[in-house]
C-alpha positions as CSV (number, residue, x, y, z in Angstrom):
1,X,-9.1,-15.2,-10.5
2,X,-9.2,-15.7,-6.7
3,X,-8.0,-13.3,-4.2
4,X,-8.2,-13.9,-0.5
5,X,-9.3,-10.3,0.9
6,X,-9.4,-9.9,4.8
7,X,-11.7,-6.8,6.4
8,X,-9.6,-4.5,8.4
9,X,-12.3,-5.3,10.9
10,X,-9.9,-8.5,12.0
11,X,-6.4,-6.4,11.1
12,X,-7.5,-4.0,13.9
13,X,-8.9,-6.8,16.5
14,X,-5.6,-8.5,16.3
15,X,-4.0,-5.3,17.1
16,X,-6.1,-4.6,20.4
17,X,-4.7,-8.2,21.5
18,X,-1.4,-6.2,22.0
19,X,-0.3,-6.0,25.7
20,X,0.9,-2.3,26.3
21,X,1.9,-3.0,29.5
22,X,4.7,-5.2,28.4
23,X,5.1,-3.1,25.6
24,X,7.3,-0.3,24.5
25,X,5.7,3.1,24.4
26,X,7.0,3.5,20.7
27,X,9.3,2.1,18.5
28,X,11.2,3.8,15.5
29,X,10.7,2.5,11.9
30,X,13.0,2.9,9.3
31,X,11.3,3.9,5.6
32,X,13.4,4.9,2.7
33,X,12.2,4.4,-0.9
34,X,12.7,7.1,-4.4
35,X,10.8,9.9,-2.8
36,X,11.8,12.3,-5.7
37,X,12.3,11.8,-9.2
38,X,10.7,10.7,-12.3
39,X,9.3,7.4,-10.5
40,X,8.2,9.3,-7.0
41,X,5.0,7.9,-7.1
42,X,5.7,4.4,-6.3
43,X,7.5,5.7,-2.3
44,X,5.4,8.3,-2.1
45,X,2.0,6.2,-2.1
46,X,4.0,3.3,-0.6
47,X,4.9,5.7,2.7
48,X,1.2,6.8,2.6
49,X,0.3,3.0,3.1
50,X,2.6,2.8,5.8
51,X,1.6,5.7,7.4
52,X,-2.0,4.6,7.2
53,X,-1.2,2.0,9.3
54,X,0.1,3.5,11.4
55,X,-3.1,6.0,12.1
56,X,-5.1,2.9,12.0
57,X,-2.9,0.8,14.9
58,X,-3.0,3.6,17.2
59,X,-6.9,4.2,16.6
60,X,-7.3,0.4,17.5
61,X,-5.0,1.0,20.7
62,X,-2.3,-0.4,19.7
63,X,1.3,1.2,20.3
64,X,2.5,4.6,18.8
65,X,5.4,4.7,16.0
66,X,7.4,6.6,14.7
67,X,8.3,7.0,11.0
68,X,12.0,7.7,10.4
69,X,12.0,8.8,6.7
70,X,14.8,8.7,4.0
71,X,14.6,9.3,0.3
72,X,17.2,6.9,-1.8
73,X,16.3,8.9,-4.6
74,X,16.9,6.1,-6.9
75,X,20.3,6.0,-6.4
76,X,22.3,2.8,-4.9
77,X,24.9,4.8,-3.5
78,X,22.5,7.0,-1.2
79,X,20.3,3.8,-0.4
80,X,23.9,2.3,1.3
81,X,24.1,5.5,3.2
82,X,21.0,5.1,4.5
83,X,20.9,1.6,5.2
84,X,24.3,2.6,7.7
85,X,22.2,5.0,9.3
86,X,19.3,3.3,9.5
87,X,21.7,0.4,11.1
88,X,24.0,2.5,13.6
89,X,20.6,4.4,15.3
90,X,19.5,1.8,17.6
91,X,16.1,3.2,17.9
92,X,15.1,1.6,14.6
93,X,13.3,-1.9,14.9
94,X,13.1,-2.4,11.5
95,X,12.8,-0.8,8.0
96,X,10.4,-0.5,5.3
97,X,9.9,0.6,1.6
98,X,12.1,0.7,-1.3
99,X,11.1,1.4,-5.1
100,X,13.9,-0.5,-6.6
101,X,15.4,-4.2,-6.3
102,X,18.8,-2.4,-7.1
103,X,18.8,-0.2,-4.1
104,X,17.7,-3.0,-1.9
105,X,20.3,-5.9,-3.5
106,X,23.0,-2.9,-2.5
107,X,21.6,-2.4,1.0
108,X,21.0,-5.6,1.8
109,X,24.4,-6.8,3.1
110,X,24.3,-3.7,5.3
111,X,21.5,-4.3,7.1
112,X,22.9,-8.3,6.8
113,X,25.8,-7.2,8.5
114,X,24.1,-5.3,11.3
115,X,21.1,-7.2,11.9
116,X,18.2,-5.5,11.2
117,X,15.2,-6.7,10.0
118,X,14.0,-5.6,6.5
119,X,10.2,-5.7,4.5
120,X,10.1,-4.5,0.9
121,X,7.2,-4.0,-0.9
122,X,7.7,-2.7,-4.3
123,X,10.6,-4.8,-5.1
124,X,10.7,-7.7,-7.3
125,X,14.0,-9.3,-8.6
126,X,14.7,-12.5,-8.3
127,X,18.0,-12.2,-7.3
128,X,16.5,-11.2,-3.7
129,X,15.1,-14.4,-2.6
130,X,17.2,-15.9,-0.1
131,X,19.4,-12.9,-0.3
132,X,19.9,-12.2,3.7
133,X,17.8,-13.7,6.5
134,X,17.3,-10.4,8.0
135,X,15.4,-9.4,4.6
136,X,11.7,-9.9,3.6
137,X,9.0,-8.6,0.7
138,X,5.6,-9.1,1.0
139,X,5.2,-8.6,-3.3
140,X,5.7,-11.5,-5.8
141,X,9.0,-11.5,-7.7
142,X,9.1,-10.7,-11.0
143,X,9.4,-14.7,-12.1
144,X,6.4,-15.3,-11.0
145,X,4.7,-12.0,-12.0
146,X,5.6,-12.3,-15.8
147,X,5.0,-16.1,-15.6
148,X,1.5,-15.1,-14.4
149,X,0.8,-12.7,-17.1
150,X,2.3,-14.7,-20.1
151,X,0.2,-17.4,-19.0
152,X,-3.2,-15.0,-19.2
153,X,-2.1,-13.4,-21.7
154,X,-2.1,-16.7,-23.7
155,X,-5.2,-18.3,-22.0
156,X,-7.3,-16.2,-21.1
157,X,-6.9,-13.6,-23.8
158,X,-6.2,-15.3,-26.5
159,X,-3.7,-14.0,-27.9
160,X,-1.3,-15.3,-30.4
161,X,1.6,-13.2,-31.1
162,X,3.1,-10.8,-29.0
163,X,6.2,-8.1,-29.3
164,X,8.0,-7.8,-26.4
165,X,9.5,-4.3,-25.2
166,X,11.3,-4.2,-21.9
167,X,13.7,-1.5,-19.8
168,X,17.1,-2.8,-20.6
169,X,17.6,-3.3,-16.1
170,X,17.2,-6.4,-13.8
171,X,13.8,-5.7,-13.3
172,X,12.9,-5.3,-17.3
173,X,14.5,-8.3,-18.2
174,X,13.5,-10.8,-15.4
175,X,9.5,-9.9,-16.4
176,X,10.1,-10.0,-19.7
177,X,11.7,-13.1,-19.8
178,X,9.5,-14.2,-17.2
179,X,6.9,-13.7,-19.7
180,X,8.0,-14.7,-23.0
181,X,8.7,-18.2,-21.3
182,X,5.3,-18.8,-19.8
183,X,3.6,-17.4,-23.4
184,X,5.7,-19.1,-25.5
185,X,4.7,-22.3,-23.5
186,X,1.1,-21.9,-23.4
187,X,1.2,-21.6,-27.3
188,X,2.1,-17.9,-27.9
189,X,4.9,-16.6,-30.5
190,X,6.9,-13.9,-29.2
191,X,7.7,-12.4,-32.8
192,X,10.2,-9.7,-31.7
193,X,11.8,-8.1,-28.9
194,X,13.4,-4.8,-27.9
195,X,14.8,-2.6,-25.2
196,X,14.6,1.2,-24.1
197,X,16.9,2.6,-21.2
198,X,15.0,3.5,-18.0
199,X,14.2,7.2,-18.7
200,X,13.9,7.0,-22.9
201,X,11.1,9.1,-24.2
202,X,11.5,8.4,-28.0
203,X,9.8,5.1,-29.0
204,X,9.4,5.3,-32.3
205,X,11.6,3.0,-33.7
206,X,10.7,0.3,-31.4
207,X,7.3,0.7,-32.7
208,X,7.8,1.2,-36.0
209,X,9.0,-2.5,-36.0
210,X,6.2,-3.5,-33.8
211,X,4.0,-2.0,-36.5
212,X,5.6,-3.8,-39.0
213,X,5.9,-7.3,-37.7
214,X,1.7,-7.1,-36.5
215,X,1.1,-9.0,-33.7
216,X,-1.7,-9.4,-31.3
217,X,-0.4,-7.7,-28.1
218,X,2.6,-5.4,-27.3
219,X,4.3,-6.2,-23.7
220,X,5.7,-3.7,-22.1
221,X,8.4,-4.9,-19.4
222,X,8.5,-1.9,-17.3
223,X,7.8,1.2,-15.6
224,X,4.3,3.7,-16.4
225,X,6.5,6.7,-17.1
226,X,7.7,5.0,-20.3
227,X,4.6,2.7,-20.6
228,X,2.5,5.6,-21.5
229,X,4.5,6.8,-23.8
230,X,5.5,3.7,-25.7
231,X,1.1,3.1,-25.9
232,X,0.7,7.0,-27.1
233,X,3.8,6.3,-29.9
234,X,2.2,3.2,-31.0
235,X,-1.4,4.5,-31.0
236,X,0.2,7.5,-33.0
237,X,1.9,4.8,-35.5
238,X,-1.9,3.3,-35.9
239,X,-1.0,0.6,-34.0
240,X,-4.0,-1.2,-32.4
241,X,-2.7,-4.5,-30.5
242,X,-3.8,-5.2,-27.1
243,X,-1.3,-3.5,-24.7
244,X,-0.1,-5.5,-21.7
245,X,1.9,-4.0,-18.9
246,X,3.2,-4.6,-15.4
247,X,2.7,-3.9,-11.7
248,X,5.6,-1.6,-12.6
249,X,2.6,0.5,-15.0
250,X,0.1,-0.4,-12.2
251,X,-0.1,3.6,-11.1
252,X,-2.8,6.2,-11.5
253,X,0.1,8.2,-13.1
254,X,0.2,5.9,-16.4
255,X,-3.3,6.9,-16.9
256,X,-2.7,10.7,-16.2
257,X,0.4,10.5,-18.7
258,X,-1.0,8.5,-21.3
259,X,-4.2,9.4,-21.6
260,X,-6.8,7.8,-24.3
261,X,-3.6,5.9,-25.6
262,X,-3.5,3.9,-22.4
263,X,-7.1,3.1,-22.5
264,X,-7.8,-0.6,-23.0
265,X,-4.3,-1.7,-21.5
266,X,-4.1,-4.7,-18.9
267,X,-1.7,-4.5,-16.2
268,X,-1.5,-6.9,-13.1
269,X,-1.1,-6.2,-9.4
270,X,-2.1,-7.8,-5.8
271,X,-4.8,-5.3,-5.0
272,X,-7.9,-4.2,-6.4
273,X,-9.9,-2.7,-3.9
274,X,-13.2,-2.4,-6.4
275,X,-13.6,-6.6,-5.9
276,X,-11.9,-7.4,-2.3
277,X,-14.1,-9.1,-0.2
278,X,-14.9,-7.8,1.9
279,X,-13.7,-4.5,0.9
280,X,-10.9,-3.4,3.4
281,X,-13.1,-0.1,3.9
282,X,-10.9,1.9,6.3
283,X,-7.9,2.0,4.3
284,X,-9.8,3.0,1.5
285,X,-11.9,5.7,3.2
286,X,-8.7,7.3,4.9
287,X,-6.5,7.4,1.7
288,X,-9.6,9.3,0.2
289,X,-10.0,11.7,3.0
290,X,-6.3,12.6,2.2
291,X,-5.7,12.5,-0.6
292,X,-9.0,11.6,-2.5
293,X,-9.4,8.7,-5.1
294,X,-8.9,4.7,-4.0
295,X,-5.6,3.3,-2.7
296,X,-3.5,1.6,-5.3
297,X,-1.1,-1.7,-4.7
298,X,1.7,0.2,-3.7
299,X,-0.4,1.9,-1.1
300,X,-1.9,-1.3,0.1
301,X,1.3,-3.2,0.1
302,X,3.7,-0.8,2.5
303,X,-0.5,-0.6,4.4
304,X,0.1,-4.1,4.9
305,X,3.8,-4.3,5.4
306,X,3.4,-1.6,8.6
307,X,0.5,-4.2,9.9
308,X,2.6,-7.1,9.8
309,X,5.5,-5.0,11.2
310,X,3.2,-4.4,14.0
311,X,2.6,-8.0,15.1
312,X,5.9,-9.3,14.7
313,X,7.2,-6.5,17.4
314,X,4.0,-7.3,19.6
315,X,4.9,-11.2,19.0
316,X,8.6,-10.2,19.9
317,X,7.7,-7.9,23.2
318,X,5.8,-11.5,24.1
319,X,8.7,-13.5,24.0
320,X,10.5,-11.3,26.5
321,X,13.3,-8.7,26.1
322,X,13.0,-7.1,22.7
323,X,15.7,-7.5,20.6
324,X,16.6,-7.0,16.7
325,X,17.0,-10.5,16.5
326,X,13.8,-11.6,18.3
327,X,11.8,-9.2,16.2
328,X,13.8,-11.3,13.0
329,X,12.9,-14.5,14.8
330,X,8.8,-13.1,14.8
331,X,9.1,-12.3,11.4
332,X,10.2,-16.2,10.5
333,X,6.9,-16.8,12.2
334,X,4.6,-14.6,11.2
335,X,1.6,-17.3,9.7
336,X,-0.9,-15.9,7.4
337,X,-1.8,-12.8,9.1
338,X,-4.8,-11.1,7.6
339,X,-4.0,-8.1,5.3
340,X,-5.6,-5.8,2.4
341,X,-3.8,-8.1,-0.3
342,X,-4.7,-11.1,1.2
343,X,-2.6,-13.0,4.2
344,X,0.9,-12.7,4.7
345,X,3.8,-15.5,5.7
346,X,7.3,-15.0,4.8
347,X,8.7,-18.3,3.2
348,X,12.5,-19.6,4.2
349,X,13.7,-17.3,1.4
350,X,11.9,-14.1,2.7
351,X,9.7,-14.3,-0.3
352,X,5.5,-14.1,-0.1
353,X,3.1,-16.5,-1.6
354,X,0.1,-15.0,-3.5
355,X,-2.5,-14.0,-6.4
356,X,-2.9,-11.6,-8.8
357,X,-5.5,-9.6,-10.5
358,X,-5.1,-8.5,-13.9
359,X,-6.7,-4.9,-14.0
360,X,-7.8,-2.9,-17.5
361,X,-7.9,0.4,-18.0
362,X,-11.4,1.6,-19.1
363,X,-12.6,5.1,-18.8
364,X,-9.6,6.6,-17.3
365,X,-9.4,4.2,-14.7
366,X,-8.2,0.8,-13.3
367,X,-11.3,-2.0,-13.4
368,X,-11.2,-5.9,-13.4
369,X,-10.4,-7.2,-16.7
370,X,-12.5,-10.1,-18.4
């Protein structure tokens, strides 16, 4: 499939257009995503995208930032605690992050009420589009996600039977049913479906009827801590369907997890820096400076979400006195500005347009499926 991939080359020239003499010296942005926790991976690489960015405006001379960090934890009680913070310190422009759609659809009419401009990037329910004017993602929802992958599945794989296993939470059950839909349209049979609570780590029954009902593929609505070890319980059952997965499973840590079990699976995300073109080299060369290894969606996303950020506020500084709600106002017109997974604009709902790739796992990492 097609993916529009922009060099950082542009990203950064855009940035030099800034006018610092008009500008502020620095500006405070909010980030708050799980940082701890069973599912730390997806804030912890998101914050190192964002962060990134960061390095990479101020190399290109562009204005200084600074990152005002708070972990959620996963919990929507602490992410409405911080959204009041985030809201009552008027040194925050905007914020960034969060791992969850539940933390965000609970925070939401906080930052609604207060007027302050939000970008998500790992969250995907439905149930946010539209949901405040003052919020925006720059990730696919989960409608069109599963739609995407039901339809590939069915198409492009050719695949024609399929058991369906989804965490029993909004974002579970939108992809799943996402994907059973666009499957069952495109000539599939979903032949069974079950649930697991976010957290389970005892599979066996759930396979033990996938094993018995045979199908083609196993599709597993949800997250790679579970992922892998649903694929190492099946494997373990002699179960040797094609495994499909998620963005939610699109982490480094489903393949560290799951091992030779999750070898073969096919997972789908907005960034696969192996086929960009061109290749957005300098985020990929400073996440493996620090960290080692290629960035992953995540990391590319809150990358991107911190350079869009960026020209909104310069856009906003343009206009004249800088404001919340002129910064909102740049947001709304923000028109596809070049980014790692492709260009960005923000649609009347606060929702992205884009592609996907669908990714495999072979030899112990992520590669472009067939």
């Amino acid at each position: 499939m097609n993916g529009i991939r922009t060099s950082l080359a542009v990203v950064a020239a855009t940035l030099v257009c800034m006018q610092p003499a008009a500008a502020q010296d620095s500006h405070s942005i909010g980030f708050t995503a799980a940082l701890s926790g069973d599912f730390a991976a997806f804030g912890v690489n998101m914050r190192r995208g964002v962060e990134l960015a960061m390095e990479e405006i101020a190399a290109s001379g562009g204005p200084s930032f600074n990152l005002v960090i708070a972990d959620d934890r996963g919990e929507a009680r602490e992410g409405v605690l911080i959204a009041q913070r985030f809201c009552s310190d008027s040194s925050v422009a905007a914020v960034l992050g969060y791992s969850f759609s539940s933390i965000a659809l609970a925070a939401v009419p906080i930052y609604d009420q207060c007027g302050l401009p939000v970008v998500g990037s790992a969250v995907t329910s439905p149930d946010l589009s539209g949901a405040s004017p003052w919020f925006r993602r720059n990730i696919l929802t989960d409608a069109v996600q599963g739609a995407m992958m039901g339809e590939y599945a069915a198409t492009e794989l050719g695949l024609s039977t399929v058991y369906v296993i989804h965490q029993q939470d909004d974002y579970g059950i939108g992809v799943a049913n996402a994907f059973s839909a666009a499957a069952t349209a495109a000539g599939m049979e979903v032949i069974d479906t079950a649930t697991y609570l976010l957290g389970a780590r005892d599979f066996r029954t759930q396979m033990t009827r996938a094993r018995a009902a045979r199908p083609d593929a196993i599709f597993i609505g949800g997250f790679y801590s579970e992922a892998s070890k649903i694929a190492e319980q099946a494997r373990d059952l002699g179960i040797s369907a094609q495994i499909l997965g998620t963005d939610g499973s699109l982490n480094p840590e489903l393949i560290t997890l799951g091992g030779p079990a999750v070898e073969g699976m096919i997972v789908y995300g907005m960034f696969d820096p192996s086929v960009a073109t061109p290749p957005p080299a300098n985020i990929i060369h400073a996440n493996r400076a620090r960290v080692g290894g290629y960035p992953h969606a995540v990391s590319a996303r809150g990358y991107d979400a911190m350079m869009v950020t960026a020209e909104a506020i310069r856009m906003a500084e343009e206009g004249g006195d800088f404001t919340r709600a002129a910064l909102n106002d740049a947001f709304g017109a923000i028109d596809a500005f070049p980014g790692v997974t492709g260009p960005t604009t923000f649609d009347a709902q606060g929702d992205r347009d884009g592609a996907l790739y669908f990714l495999r796992v072979e030899d112990g990492t992520f590669t472009l499926a067939d």
